[in-house]
PAMAR-173379 format. One record per residue: x, y, z of N, C-alpha, C, O in turn. Coordinates in steps of 0.1 Angstrom, whole numbers, plus 5000, padded with zeros to 4 digits. Example, Ala and Ser with C-alpha at 12.3 -4.5 7.8 and 13.67 -1.06 7.14 Angstrom:
PAMAR-173379
513249435078512349555078513249675078514249675085512849785071513749895071512950005079513450115080
//
This chain:
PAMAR-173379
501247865151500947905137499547945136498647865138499248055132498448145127497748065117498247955114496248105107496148085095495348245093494448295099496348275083495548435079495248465065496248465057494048495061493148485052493448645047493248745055493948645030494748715027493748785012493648725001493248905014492348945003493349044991494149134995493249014974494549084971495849044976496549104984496048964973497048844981498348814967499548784967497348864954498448824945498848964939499348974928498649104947499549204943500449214948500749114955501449334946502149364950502649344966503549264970502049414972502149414986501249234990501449195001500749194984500149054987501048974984501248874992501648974977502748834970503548864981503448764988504548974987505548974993505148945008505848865014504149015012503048985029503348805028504048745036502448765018502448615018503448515019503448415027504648535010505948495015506748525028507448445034506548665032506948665049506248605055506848525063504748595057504448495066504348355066504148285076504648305054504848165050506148125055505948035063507248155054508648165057508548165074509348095080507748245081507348245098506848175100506748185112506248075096505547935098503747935099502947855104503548065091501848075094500948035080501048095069500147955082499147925071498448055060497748135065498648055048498148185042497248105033497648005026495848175034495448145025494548285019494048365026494748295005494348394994493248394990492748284988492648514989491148444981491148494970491848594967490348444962490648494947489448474939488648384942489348544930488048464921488548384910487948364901489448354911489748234902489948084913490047974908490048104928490147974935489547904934488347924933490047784935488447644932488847574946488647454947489447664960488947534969490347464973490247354978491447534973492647434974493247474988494447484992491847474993491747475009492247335013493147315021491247235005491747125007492747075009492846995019493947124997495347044995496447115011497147215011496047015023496747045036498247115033498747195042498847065020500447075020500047205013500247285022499647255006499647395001499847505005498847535011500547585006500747735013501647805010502747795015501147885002499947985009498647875000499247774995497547874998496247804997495347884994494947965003494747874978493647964975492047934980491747814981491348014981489747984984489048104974489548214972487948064971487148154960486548254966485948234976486648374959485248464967485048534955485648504945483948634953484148734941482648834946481448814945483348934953482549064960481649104950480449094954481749134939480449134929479449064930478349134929479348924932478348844935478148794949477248714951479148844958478748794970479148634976478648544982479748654971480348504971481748484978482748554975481748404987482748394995483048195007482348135015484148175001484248035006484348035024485248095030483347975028482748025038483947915052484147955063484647785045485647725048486647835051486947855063487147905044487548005047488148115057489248145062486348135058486448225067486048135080485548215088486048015084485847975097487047945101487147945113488247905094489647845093490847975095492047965095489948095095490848225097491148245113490348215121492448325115492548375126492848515126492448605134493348525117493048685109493048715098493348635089492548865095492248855078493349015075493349125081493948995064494249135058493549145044493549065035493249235045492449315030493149425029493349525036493649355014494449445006493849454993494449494983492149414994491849424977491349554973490849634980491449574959491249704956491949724937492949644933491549804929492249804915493049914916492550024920494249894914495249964911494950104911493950114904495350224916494750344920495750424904495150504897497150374901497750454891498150334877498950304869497250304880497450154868496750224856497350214845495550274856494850334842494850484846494950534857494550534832494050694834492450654841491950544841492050774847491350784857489750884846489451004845489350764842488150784836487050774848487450764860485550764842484550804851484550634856484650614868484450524846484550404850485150344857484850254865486650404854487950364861487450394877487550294885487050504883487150584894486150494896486650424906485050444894484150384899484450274899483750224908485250184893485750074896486950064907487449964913487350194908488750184923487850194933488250134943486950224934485950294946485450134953485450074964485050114940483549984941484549874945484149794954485949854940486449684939487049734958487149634966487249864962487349844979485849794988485749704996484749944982484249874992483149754995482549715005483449694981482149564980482949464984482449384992484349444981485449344989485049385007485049295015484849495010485049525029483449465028482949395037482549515017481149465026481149315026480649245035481849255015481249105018482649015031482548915037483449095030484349065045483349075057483348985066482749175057481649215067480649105067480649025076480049105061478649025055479248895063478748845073480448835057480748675061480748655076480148575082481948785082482048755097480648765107480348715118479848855095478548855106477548675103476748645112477648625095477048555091477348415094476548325098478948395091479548245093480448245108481248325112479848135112480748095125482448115123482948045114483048195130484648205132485648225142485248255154486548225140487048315150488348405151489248385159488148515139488948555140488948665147488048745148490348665152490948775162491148885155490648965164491548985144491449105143491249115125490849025119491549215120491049255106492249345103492249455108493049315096493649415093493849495075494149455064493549615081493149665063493849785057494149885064494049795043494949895036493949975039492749955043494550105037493950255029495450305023496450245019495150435024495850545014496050655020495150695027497550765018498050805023496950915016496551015022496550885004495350985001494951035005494651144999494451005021493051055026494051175027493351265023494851215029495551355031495251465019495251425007495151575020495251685007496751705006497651655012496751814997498251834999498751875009497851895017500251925013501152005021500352145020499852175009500252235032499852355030501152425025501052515016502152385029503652455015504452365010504052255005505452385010506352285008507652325006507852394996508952275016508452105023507252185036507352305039506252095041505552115049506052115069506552035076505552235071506052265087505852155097506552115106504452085091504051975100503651845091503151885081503751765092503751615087502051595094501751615106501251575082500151485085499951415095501051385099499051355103498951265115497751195110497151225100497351105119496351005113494651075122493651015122494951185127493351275135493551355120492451405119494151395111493851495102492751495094492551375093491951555088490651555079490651505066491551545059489951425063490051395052490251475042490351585047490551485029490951555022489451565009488651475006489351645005487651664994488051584980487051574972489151544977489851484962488851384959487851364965489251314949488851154945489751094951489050994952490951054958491550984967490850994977490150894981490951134984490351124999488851074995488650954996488251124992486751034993486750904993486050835000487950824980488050674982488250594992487850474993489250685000489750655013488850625028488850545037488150745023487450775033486250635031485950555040485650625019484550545016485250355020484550265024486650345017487050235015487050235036486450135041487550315045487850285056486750265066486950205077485550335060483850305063483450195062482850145071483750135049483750005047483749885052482849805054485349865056485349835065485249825080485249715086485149935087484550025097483549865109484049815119482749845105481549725109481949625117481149575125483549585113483949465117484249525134484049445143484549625136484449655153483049665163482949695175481949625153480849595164480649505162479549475165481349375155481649225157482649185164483249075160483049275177484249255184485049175175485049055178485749225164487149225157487849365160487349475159488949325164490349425164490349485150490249415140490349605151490649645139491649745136491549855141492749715126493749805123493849855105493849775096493950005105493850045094495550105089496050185097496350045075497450135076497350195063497350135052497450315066497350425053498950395046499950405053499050355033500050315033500250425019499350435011501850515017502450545008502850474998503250365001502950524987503850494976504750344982505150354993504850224973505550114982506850094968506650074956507950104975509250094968509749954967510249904978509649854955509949724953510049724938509449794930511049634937511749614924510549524915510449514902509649474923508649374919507649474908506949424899507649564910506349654902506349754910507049764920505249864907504950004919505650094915506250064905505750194919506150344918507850334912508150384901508650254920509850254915510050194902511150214897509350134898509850054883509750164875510550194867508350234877508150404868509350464868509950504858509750464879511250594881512250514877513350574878512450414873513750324868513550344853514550364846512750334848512450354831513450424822514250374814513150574825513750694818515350654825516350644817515650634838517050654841517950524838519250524838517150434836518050324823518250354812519250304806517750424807517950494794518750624797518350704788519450654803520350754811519750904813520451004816518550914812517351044821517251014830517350894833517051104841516551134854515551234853515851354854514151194850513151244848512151284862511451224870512651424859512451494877510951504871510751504859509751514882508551554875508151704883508351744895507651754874507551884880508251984885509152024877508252044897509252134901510352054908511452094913509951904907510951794919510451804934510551714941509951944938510051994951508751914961508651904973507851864949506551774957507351654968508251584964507151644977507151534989506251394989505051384992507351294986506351204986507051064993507950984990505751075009505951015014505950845011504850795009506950785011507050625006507650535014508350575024507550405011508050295018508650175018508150115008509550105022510449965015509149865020508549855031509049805006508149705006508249625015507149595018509649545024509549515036509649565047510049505057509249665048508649765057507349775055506649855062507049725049505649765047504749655053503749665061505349525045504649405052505149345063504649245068506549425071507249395085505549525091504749485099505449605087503949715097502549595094501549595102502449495084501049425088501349295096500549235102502449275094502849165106502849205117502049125123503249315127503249345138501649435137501149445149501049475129499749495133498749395135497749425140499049235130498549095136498949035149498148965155500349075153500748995165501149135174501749095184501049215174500849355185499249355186498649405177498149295201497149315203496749465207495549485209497649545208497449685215497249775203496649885205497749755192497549825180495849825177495249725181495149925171494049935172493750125162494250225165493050095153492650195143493650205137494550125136493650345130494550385122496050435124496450495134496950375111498450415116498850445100498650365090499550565099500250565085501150495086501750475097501250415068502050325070503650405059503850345048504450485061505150525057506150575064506050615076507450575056508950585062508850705070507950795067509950725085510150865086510750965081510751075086511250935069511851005064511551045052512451035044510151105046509751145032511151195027512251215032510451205012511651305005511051364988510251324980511851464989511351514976511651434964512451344964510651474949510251404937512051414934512551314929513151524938513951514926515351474935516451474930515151454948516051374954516151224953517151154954514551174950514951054952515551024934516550954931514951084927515051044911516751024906517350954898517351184919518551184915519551054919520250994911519251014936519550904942519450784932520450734926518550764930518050644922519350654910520450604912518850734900519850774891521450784893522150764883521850804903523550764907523550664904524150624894522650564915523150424919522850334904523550234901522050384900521850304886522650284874522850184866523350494873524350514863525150564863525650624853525750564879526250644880526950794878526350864886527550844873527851004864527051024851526651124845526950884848526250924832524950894830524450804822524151004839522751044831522751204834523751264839521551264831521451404825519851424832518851344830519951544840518751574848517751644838518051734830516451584838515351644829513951694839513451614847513651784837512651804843511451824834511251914826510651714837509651714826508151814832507551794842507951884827506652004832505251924833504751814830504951994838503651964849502551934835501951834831502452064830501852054815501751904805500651864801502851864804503151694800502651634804501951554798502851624818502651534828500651504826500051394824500051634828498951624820498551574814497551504817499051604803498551534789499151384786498951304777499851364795499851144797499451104805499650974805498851164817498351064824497251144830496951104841496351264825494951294828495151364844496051444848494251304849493551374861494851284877494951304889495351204868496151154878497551204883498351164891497451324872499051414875498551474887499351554891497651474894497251584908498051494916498851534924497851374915498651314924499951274926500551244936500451284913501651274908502751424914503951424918502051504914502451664912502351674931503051734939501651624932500951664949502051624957502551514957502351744967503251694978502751654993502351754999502651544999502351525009503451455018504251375015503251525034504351455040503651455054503351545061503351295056503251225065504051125073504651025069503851185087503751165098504250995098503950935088504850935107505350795107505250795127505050685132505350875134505150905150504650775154505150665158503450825151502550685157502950545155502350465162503950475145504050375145505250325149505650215150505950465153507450415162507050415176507650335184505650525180505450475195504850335198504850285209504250295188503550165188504550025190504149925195505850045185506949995189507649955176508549875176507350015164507749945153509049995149509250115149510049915143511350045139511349975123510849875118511950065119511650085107513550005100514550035106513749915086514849865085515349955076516549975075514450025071514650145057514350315059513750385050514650355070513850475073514350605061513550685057515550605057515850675045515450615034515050495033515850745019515650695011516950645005516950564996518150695011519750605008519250465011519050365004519150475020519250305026518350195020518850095017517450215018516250165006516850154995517150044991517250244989517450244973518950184977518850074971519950184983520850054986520849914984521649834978519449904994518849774991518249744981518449624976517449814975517049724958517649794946516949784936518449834945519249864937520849764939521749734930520849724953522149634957523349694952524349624949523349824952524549954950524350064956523250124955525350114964525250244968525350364959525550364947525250464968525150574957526650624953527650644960526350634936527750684932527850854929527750904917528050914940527751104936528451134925529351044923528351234916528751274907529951374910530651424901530151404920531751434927532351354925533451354929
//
């Protein structure tokens, strides 16, 4: 049994990570700035400890009692419109969380064996067409956006912990598909209400992932020692804005909803500067993580939307 110290532990991808490894028999403990310390309570687990990267503050128990760490902290990248504060608070809550990760291991006696840390399929620009001839790879160039710079600043970040001989693995992770919150609850909205709200041309590509697939790629990036740098963490099988919407929309309502395509223009004017991303088609590469040995339980988007929807698709034939 493991004990792996879990940053962003109570999002999305943290709540579900935490329950699979709790369930595998490994100690989790979360840090949080609301923890007071319930390092102590031995029966606990998962088990909070306090930190708060603003102030540099970090329960130093903690981090001696780790054998690995994942960092997943970070503010929601499509949670607010993307004001000047907002953008500086997505930037700041990555990389002052990786410096004081950094700061501790150099500082406090430990021993942990590797680091494992989010990024973003961001760092990518868009598809040069679409659909695109070639699928992104993880040597591709950062992209000049406010994602890619984030990406790029958040993966620098943490970057340090490899001249403290820690293993280090980075997974750029897509759009993550769970009934818990995230991308998919957006796209269930309109089509309970019997819309299938295509965005845009539909034709944008967006590469995404079954939430247990996601946290099945940071489990085997903890217990695979040969894994090392970066791996996108997304399905092989991208798919377009108006395939999945339509998918989704069968299984939901079967024959009775009505395809809308809401224009790019709209899309604008409700959600600002974050329709580039919304609109943007990217299709990345999954290679590297099947040669790494990983197989994937959800590689379509049938088979995913199967699973959390717990209905197949009903075609309108």
């Amino acid at each position: 049994m493991s004990t792996i110290l879990i940053t962003g532990g109570t999002g999305l991808i943290g709540s579900a990570l935490s329950r699979m490894l709790v369930a595998r028999g490994h100690r989790v403990v979360i840090l949080s700035r609301s923890g007071v310390g319930a390092l102590g309570a031995a029966s606990a687990n998962p088990s909070t400890a306090h930190w708060d990267p603003y102030k540099e503050i970090i329960d130093a128990d903690a981090i001696r009692s780790a054998d690995f760490i994942v960092h997943l902290a970070g503010a929601g990248v499509a949670d607010k419109r993307w004001t000047a504060r907002r953008k500086k608070e997505i930037v700041e809550s990555r990389t002052r969380s990786s410096a004081l990760i950094v700061k501790a291991l150099k500082e406090i006696p430990n021993k942990v064996q590797a680091v494992v840390s989010a990024s973003g399929i961001g760092w990518y620009g868009p598809d040069p067409v679409v659909p695109s001839p070639r699928p992104f790879v993880e040597t591709d160039p950062v992209d000049d956006d406010f994602l890619g710079e984030t990406c790029r600043l958040w993966e620098e970040s943490i970057a340090p912990v490899t001249a403290l001989g820690k293993r280090l693995v980075i997974l750029r992770t897509g759009p993550v598909l769970s009934n818990e919150g995230g991308a998919l609850r957006e796209f269930k909205k309109p089509v309970k209400l019997g819309v299938a709200a295509i965005l845009g041309s539909g034709r944008q590509v967006m590469s995404w992932i079954h939430i247990e697939d996601q946290c099945r790629l940071f489990l085997h990036a903890i217990e695979d020692r040969s894994w090392s740098g970066v791996y996108n963490a997304a399905a092989p099988q991208p798919v377009n804005n108006r395939t999945l919407t339509l998918e989704l929309a069968r299984r939901i309502k079967g024959r009775y909803f009505v395809p809308v395509y809401v224009p790019s223009l709209v899309l604008k004017i409700i959600v600002g500067e974050l329709s580039i991303e919304v609109l943007k088609s990217a299709t990345v590469s999954a290679e590297k993580v099947h040669k790494g040995g990983f197989q994937f339980l959800y590689p379509s988007i049938q088979s995913a939307l199967d699973n959390l929807t717990g209905r197949p698709s009903q075609s309108a034939g």
